[in-house]
C-alpha positions as CSV (number, residue, x, y, z in Angstrom):
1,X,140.0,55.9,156.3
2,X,138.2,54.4,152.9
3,X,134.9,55.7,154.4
4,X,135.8,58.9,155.4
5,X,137.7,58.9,151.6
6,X,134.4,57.6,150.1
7,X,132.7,60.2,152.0
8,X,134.6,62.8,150.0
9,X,134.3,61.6,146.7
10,X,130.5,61.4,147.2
11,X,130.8,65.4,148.7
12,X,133.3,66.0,146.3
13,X,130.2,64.4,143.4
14,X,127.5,66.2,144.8
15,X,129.2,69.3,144.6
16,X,130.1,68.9,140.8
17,X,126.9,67.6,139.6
18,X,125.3,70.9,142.1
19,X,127.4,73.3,139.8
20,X,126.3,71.2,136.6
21,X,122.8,71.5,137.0
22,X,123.0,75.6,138.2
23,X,125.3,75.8,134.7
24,X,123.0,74.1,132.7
25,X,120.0,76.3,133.9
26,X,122.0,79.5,134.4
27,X,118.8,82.6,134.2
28,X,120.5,83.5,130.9
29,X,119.2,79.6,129.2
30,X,116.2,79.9,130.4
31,X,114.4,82.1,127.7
32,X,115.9,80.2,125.5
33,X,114.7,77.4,127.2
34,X,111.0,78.4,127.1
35,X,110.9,79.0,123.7
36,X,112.0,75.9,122.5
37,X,109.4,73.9,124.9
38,X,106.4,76.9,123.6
39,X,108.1,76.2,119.8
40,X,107.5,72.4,119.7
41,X,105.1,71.9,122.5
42,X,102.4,74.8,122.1
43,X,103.2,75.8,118.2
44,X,99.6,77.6,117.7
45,X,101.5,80.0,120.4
46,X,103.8,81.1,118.1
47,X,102.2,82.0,114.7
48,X,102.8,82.1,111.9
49,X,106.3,80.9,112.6
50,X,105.1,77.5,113.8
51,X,107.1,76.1,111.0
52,X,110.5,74.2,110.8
53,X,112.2,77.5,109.5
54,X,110.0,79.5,111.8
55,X,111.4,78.1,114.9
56,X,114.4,78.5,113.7
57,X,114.4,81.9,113.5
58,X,112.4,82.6,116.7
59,X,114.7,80.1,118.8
60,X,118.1,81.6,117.4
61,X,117.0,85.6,117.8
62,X,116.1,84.6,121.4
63,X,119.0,82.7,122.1
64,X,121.1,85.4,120.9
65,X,119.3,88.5,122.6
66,X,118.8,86.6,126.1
67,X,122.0,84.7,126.5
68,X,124.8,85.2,123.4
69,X,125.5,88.7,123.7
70,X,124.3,89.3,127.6
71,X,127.0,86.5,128.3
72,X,129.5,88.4,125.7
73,X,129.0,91.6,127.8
74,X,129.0,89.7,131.7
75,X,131.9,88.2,130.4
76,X,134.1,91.3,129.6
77,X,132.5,93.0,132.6
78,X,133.4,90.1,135.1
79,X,137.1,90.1,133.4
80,X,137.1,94.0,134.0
81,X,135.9,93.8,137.7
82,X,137.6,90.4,138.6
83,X,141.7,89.6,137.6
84,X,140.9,86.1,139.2
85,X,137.6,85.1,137.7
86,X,136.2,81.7,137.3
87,X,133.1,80.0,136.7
88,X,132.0,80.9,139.6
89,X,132.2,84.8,138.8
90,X,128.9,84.3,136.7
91,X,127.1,83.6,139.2
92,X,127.7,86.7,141.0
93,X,127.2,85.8,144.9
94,X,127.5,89.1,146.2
95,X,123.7,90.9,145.6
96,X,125.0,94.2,144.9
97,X,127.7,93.0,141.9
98,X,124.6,91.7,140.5
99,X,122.9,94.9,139.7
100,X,124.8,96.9,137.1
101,X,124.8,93.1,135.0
102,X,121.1,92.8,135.4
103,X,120.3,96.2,134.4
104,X,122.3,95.6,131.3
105,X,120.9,92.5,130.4
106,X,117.1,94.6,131.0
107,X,118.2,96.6,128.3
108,X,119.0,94.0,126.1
109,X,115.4,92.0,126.6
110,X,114.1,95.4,126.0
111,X,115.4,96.3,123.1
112,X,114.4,92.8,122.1
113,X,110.8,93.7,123.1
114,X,110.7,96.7,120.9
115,X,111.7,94.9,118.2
116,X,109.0,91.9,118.5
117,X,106.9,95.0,118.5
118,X,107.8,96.3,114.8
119,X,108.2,92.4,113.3
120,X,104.5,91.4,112.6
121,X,105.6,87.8,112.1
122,X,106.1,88.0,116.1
123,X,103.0,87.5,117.5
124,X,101.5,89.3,120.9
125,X,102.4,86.4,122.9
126,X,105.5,86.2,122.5
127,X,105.6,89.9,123.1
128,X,104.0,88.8,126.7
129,X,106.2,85.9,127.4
130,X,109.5,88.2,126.7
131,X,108.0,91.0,128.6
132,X,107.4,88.8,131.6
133,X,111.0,87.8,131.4
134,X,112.0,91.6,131.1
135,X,110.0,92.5,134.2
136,X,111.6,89.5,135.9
137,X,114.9,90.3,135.2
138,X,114.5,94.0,136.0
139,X,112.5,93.3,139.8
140,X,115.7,91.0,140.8
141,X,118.0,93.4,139.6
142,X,116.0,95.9,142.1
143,X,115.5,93.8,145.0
144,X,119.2,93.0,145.0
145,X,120.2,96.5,146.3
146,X,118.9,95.3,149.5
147,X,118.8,91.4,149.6
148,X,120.3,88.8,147.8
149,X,116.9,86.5,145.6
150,X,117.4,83.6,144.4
151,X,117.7,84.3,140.1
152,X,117.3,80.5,139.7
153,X,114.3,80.2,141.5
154,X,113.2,83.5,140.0
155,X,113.7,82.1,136.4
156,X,112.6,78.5,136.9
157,X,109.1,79.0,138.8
158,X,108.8,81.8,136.1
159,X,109.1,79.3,133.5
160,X,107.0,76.8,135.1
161,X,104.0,79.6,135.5
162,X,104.1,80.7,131.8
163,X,104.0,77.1,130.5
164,X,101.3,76.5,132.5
165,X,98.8,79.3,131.8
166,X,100.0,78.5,128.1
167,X,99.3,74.9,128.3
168,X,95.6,76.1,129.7
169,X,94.9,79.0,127.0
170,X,96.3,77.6,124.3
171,X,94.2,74.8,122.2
172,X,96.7,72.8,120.7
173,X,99.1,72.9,123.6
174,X,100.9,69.5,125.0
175,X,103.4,70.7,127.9
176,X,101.8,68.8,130.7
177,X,104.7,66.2,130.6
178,X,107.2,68.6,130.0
179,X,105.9,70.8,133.3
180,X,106.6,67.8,135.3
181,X,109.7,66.7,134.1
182,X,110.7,70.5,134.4
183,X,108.7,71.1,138.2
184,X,110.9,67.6,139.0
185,X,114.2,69.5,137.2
186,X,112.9,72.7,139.6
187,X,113.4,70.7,143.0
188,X,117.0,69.3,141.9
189,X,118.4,73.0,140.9
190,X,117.1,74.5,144.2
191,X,118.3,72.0,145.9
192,X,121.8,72.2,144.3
193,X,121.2,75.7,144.9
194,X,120.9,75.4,148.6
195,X,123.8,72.1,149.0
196,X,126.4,74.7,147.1
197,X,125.7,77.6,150.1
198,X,124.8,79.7,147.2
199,X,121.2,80.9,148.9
200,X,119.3,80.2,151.9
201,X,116.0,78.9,152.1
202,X,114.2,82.2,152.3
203,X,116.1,83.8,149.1
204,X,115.2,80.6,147.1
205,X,111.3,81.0,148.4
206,X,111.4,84.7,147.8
207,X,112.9,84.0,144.3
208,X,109.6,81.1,143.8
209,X,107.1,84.0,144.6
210,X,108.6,86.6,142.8
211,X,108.9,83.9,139.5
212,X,105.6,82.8,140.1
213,X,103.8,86.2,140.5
214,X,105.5,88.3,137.8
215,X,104.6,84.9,135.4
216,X,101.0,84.8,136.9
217,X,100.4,88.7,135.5
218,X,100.7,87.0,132.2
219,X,97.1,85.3,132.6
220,X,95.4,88.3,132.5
221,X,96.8,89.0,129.0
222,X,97.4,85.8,126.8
């Protein structure tokens, strides 16, 4: 009986840490994610706001277009779809709930496109980066009218292309060590991904590809 009850615990563990790791790098954190590592660890990338204040301001717009008020608005839809929501409403398992959300959170990125269009302190590759992300965000939210990708496969292979074509174009950048950290980061949230049921092996490899393409069209223009 203490086996089997340490067997649960350690299911019972695996399970939480699973859900902690696909919380932490929900698809909504993950532009905010990239523009912290580009800020700090490829600042020639980001010119002229490669500057304490310039972060700043670059880091906080994303974080508030890409995750702040997308969240605000999955939020109040979740609550108007769902009496008994939880945390795992946001992750939306069914492929088809997911649509109307990820069209509305499209229109968000693009309205934030347009407006790195109009600010000249935003340089064009930002405008690139954030326009992969749109295109990613908008291709899931097709494909799930039919199948069911993997958005944190999508979102983390995505980020893991654009760092690395960054790191490679741009002169003074220094991601190496933070792609592997984040490629090691990649395997433990797909894994999570597949222990919590959440995908199967195909969705997460179709969600890789898709990331990994869509990030690889940025090459051609950085």
């Amino acid at each position: 009986m203490k086996k089997y009850s340490n067997l649960k615990k350690l299911v019972r563990l695996f399970r939480v840490l699973s859900l902690g790791i696909s919380i932490v790098f929900h698809p909504l954190l993950l532009p905010t994610y990239i523009f912290i590592l580009i800020g700090y660890c490829s600042p020639l990338a980001i010119a002229p706001l490669n500057t304490l204040e310039g972060r700043k301001f670059l880091i906080g717009l994303i974080f508030m277009s890409t995750f702040f008020l997308p969240f605000l608005l999955l939020t109040l839809y979740i609550m108007i779809q769902s009496a008994n929501w939880s945390i795992k409403s946001f992750f939306m398992e069914n492929a088809k709930e997911r649509v109307f959300p990820l069209l509305m959170i499209g229109a968000f990125y693009s309205v934030l496109i347009y407006f790195i269009r109009i600010t000249p302190r935003l340089n064009e590759t930002i405008l690139i980066v954030m326009t992969c992300l749109t295109m990613s965000v908008l291709t899931i939210a097709l494909i799930s009218n039919f199948w069911k990708i993997s958005a944190h496969a999508v979102g983390i292979s995505g980020m893991i292309g654009i760092l690395a074509i960054l790191n490679n174009k741009i002169p003074d950048s220094s991601l190496f060590y933070p792609l592997l950290i984040l490629i090691l980061l990649a395997g433990f949230l797909l894994s999570a991904r597949l222990y919590l049921n959440a995908h199967k092996p195909s969705q997460i490899l179709g969600g890789m590809a898709l990331g990994m393409i869509v990030s690889g069209i940025s090459y051609f223009f950085l």
